[in-house]
N, C-alpha and C positions, 0 to 999 in steps of 0.2 A: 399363605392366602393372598388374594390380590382384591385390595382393597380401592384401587381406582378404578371407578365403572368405564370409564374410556378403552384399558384395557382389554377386561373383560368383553366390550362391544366389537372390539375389535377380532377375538377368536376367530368368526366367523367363516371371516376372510381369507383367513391365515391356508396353505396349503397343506401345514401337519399342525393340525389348531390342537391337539391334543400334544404335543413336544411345546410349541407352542406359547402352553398355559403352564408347564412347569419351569419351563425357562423365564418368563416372567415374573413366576414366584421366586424363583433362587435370581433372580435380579435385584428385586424390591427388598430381600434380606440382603441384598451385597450393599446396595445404598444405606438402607436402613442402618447397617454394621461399621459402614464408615462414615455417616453422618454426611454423604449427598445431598440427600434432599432427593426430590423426582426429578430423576434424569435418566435420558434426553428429554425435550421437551415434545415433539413427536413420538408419544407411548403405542400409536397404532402402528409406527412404520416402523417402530423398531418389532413388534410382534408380529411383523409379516416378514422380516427379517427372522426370527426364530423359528417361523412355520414354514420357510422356505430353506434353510439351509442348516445344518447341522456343523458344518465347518466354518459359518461362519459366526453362528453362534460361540464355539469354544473362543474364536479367533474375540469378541466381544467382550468375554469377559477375561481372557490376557489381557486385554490392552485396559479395560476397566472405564476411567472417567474419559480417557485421549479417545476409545472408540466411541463414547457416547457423545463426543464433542463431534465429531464426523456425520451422527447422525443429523442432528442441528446445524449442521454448518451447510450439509449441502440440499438442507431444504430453498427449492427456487434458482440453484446456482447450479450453470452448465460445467458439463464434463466437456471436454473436447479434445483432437489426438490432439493439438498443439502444447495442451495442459499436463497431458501425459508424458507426451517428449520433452518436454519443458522439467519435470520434476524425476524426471530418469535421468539428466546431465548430471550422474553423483559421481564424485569422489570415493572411490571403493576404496576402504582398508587392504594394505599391503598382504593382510592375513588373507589367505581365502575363504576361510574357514567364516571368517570374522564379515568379510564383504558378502556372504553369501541370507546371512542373517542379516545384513542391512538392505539388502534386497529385497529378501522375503518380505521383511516389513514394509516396504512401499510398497511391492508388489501388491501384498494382501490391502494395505488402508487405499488402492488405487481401484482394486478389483472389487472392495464395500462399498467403494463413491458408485460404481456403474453398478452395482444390484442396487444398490438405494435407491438411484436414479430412475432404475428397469422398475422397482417396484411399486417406484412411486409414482409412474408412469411421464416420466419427463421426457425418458426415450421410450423406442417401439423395439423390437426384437432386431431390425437389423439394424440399427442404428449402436445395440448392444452389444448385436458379434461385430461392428465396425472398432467399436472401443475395445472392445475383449481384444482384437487381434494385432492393433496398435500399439498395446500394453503388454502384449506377450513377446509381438518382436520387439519393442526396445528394452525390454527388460535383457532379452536373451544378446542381442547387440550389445547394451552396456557391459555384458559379463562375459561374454565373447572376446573382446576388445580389450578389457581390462586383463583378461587372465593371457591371453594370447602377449601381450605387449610384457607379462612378467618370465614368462616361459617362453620365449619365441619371438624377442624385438626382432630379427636380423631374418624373419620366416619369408618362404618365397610368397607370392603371392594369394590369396583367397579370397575365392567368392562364395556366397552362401545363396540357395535356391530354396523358396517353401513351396509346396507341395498341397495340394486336398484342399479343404475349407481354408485352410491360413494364407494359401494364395489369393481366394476370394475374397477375403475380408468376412469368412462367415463363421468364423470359431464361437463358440457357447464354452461356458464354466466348466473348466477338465477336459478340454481337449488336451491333445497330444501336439506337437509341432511336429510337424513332417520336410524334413529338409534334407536335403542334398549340400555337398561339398566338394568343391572342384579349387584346381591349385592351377597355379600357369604354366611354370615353367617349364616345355620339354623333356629337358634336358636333367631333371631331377628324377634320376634313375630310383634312388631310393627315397620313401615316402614314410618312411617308420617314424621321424620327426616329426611329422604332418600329423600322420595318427594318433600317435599316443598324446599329441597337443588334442585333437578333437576329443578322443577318450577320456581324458580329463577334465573337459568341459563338460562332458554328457554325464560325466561320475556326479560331478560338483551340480550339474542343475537337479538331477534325480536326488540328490541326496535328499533325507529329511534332517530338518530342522524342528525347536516345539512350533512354529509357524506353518511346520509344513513343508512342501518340496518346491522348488519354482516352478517346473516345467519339468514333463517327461517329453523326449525325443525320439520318435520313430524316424528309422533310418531305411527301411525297406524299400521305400521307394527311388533307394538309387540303383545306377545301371548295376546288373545282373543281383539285383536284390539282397541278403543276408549272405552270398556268396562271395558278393564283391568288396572291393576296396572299399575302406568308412572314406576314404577320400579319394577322389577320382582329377586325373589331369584332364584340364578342356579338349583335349588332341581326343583323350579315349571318349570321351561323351559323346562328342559331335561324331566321332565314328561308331561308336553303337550307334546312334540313333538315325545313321546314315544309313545303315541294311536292313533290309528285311526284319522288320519287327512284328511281333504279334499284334494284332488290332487292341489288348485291353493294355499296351504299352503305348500306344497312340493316346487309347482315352484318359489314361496318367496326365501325360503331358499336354493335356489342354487345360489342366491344372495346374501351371508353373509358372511363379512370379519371381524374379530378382528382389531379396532384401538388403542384398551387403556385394559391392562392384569398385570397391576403391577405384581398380585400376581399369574397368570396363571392357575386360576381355570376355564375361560371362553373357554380357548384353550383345556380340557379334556373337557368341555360339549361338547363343537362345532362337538366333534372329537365322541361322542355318538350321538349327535342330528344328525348326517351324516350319522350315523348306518341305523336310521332309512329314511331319505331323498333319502337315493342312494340303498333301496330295490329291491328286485324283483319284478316288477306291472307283473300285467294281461297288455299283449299290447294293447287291445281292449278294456277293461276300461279307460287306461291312453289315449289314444287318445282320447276315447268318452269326457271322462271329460275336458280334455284340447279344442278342439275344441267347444264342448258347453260352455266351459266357453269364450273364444274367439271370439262366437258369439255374446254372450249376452253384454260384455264390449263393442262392436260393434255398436250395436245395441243402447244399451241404454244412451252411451258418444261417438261414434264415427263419428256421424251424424249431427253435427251443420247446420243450418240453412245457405245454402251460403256459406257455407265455406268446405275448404278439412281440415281434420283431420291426422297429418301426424304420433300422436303417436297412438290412438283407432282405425283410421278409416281402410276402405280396405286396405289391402296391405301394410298397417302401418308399424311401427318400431316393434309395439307389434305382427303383423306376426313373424318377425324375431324371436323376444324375445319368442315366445310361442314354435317356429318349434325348437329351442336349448335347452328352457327349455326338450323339448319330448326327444330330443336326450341323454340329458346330465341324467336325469331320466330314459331313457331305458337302456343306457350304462354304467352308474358312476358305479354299481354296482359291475359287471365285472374286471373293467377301471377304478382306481381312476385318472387314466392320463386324463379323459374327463371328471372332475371337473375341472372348471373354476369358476372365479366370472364377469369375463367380456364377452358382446356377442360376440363381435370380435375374440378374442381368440375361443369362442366355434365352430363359424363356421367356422374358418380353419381348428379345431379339427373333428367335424363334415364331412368335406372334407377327409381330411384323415385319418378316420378312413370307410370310403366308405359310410355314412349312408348320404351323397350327392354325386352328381357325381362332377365334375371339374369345370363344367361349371352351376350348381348351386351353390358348393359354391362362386363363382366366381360373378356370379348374384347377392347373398343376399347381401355379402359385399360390393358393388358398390353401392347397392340401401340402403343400410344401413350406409355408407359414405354421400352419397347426403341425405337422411333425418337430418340427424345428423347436415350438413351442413349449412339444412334450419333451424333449431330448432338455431342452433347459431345465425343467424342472426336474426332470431326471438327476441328469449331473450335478446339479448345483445341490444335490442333499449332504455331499461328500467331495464333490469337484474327483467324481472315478468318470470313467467313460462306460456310463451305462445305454442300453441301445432298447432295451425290453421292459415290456412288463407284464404283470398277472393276469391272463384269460379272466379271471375268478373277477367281475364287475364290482365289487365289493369289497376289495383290495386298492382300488383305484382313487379312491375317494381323494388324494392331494393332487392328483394329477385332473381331475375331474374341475376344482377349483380353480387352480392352476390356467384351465381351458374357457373358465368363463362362466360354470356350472355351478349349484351349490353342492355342499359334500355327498347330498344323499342322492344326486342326481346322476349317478355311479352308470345305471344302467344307459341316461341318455347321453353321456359321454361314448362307451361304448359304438352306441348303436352312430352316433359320429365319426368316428375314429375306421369305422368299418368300412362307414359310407367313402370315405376320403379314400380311402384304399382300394375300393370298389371304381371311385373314377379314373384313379391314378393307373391302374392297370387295365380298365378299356382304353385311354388313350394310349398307353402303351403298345397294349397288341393292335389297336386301328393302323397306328404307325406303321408297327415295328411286322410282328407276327403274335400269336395265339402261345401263351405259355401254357 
C-alpha cells in the first residue's frame, strides 16, 4: 500500500500511473525492509519516473539507495554536454567484458540525470535529444578508442561518420547510432583487420548486460548499403558519391556529421562528397524522385495494421524530413547557409529563406515537436525503437498524458495527432505534389 499521500497525488501525472502505483508500492517495501526511511526526497518525480519508463524503473531498483541518491541530487542542477564529456574520460578495465559493465552504468546513471531533468522540466525536448546524442557519442567514442587501442594499437587510420538524427543532435531514448566507417590508407589492399576490429566493437556494444545494452549500431547507411564493406577507404566513398547516385542517397547525405577525424582526412572527403550532394538538380526530377520515393516508404512501412505510424506514415516525421531534404537539395547549392544536419534547424532555415511561408514553417515545427514528443514517450517505456501506435483511442491514454492531456482525454489526443498530420501533409503536397 502507499501510505504517503504525495505519492499517491502524484499518480495522475504519471504517463503509466497504473505501473506506476505498484512500482511505488514494491519501493516503499524495499525501504521499508532495509530501514531507508522515505527516499528520495522528491516521491512525485521519482513516480513520473515509474509511469514513464519501465527500464528505468528495473534500472532504480538495481542500483537501490545510489539511484535514489541521483534522484535528489539533480533536483535544480544542470546537465550539460561538457558534464557528460567530463564524466566519460574513464579508465576502462583491461577486461572488455568488465569495461563494457562499467559503461553501461554511467551510461544508464547519465541517461536518468536527462529523463529526470526532461521530466522535471529543466530542459525541453530538444535540449534532451541534444544531451541524449552527446552521451551516446562519447560513450560509444570512449569504447571505441579503448578497445581499438587493445586490439589494433599500430591500425591504419579511421574516421567515424553519424548518420540520421545522431548527426542532428536529435536522438530520443533507444535510438539506434547510425554510422559509417572509413580508413585512409590507399594502399591497404586488405581490410579484414579493420573489420573484424569494427565487428567487435559492434558485438561488444549490442551485447547485453543486467544493465542492459549500450547501443545498438546500424550500419546501412554506408556506401552500397548491407552489401558493402563495414568499413570503407576514403578514395571508394568520395568515388561513389562522385557518380550518379539515386536522389534518396543524396537525401542520406544531408544527414552526415564527422564525430571521430584524428587525422582530418574525412573532413576533405566530406567537404568533396558535398560538392556533389548540394548540385544543381533538374527541379522536376528532384521532386519526382523524392515524392515517389516518399510514397513508396508509405506505402510499403507506413501502414501497420491498427496502428498510426508516426515516422513512415501520412503526414509523418518523414513528410517533414523529406519537404527539408527538397529544400536543402534545391538550395545548399547556392546557400551553403541552408546545410544543416538537423530538421529543426532546416525548417527555420527553410522559413527564412521564403521557400515556406511563416505560418508553414511554423506548422511543421509544432507538428514535428509533437511527433518527436510521442516517439519519446514511446521509446522510453523500454529504450526499443518504437515508431507506432494503437488506432483504438483508448489504448492511448500514456501517450495522451505524456502530450499535455489528462488520461481520459484519449479521444482529444487523437483528434490532435490527426490534425498535425493533416497539416503536415497539405504542406507537403502544396510544395512537393499530391500523394
Amino acid at each position: 500500500m502507499i501510505h504517503d499521500p504525495t505519492w499517491t497525488a502524484a499518480l495522475p501525472a504519471c504517463w503509466h500511473s497504473g505501473q506506476a502505483g505498484k512500482s511505488l508500492s514494491r519501493w516503499q517495501a524495499l525501504c521499508e525492509q532495509n530501514d531507508w526511511g522515505e527516499v528520495p526526497g522528491d516521491l512525485a518525480l521519482l513516480a513520473r519516473v515509474f509511469g514513464a519508463s519501465w527500464y528505468f524503473t528495473r534500472f532504480i531498483f538495481y542500483r537501490g539507495l545510489k539511484a535514489a541518491a541521483l534522484v535528489d541530487a539533480q533536483q535544480g542542477q544542470e546537465v550539460t554536454a561538457e558534464h557528460i564529456r567530463a564524466a566519460l574520460r574513464l579508465d576502462l578495465s583491461d577486461d572488455s567484458e568488465a569495461g563494457i559493465r562499467q559503461l553501461a552504468l554511467v551510461k544508464n546513471e547519465w541517461m536518468l540525470r536527462i529523463l529526470l531533468c526532461y521530466l522535471g522540466r529543466q530542459t525541453d525536448l530538444q535540449q534532451t535529444e541534444a544531451l541524449l546524442t552527446v552521451l551516446a557519442e562519447s560513450v560509444f567514442l570512449v569504447f571505441f578508442q579503448h578497445l581499438t587501442r587493445q586490439i589494433a594499437p599500430q591500425q591504419t587510420a579511421l574516421a567515424i561518420l553519424a548518420m540520421g538524427r545522431m548527426s542532428g543532435h536529435e536522438m530520443t531514448f533507444g535510438s539506434d547510432l547510425d554510422l559509417i566507417f572509413l580508413y585512409q590508407d590507399p594502399r591497404a589492399a586488405d581490410n579484414s583487420l579493420l573489420s573484424r576490429q569494427i565487428q567487435k566493437v559492434l558485438r561488444y556494444l549490442g551485447s547485453i548486460t543486467p544493465l542492459g545494452v549500450l547501443y545498438e549500431v546500424d550500419m546501412r547507411l554506408r556506401p552500397h548499403g548491407t552489401a558493402g564493406a563495414l568499413v570503407t577507404s576514403v578514395q571508394s566513398f568520395t568515388d561513389y558519391h562522385a557518380k550518379e547516385r539515386d536522389i534518396w542517397e543524396r537525401q542520406l547525405m544531408t544527414r552526415c556529421r564527422i564525430i571521430h577525424d584524428p587525422e582530418g582526412f574525412a573532413a576533405a572527403a566530406l567537404k568533396e562528397v558535398n560538392s556533389h550532394v548540394y548540385q544543381h538538380y533538374d527541379q522536376q526530377v528532384l521532386r519526382h524522385e523524392i515524392v515517389s520515393m516518399r510514397r513508396k516508404v508509405e506505402q510499403e512501412l507506413g501502414r501497420p495494421r491498427d496502428k498510426y505510424e508516426i515516422k513512415r506514415g501520412r503526414g509523418g516525421l518523414m513528410d517533414i524530413d523529406f519537404l527539408c531534404h527538397y529544400f536543402q537539395l534545391s538550395c545548399g547549392h547556392q546557400a551553403a547557409s541552408n546545410r544543416t544536419n538537423s530538421t529543426r534547424t532546416a525548417i527555420r532555415l527553410a522559413g527564412a529563406a521564403g521557400f515556406l511561408s511563416t505560418a508553414q514553417a511554423n506548422g511543421l515545427a509544432a507538428a514535428y515537436h509533437y511527433f518527436k514528443t510521442i516517439e519519446t514517450a514511446l521509446r522510453l517505456w523500454d529504450l526499443k525503437a518504437m515508431d507506432s501506435f494503437s488506432s483504438q483511442h483508448e489504448r492511448n491514454a500514456h501517450l495522451a498524458v505524456a502530450c499535455g492531456f489528462a488520461a481520459g482525454q484519449t479521444e482529444m489526443f487523437m483528434a490532435q495527432y490527426l490534425g498535425q498530420t493533416d497539416t503536415v501533409r497539405g504542406i507537403f503536397e502544396a510544395k512537393l505534389a499530391p500523394l
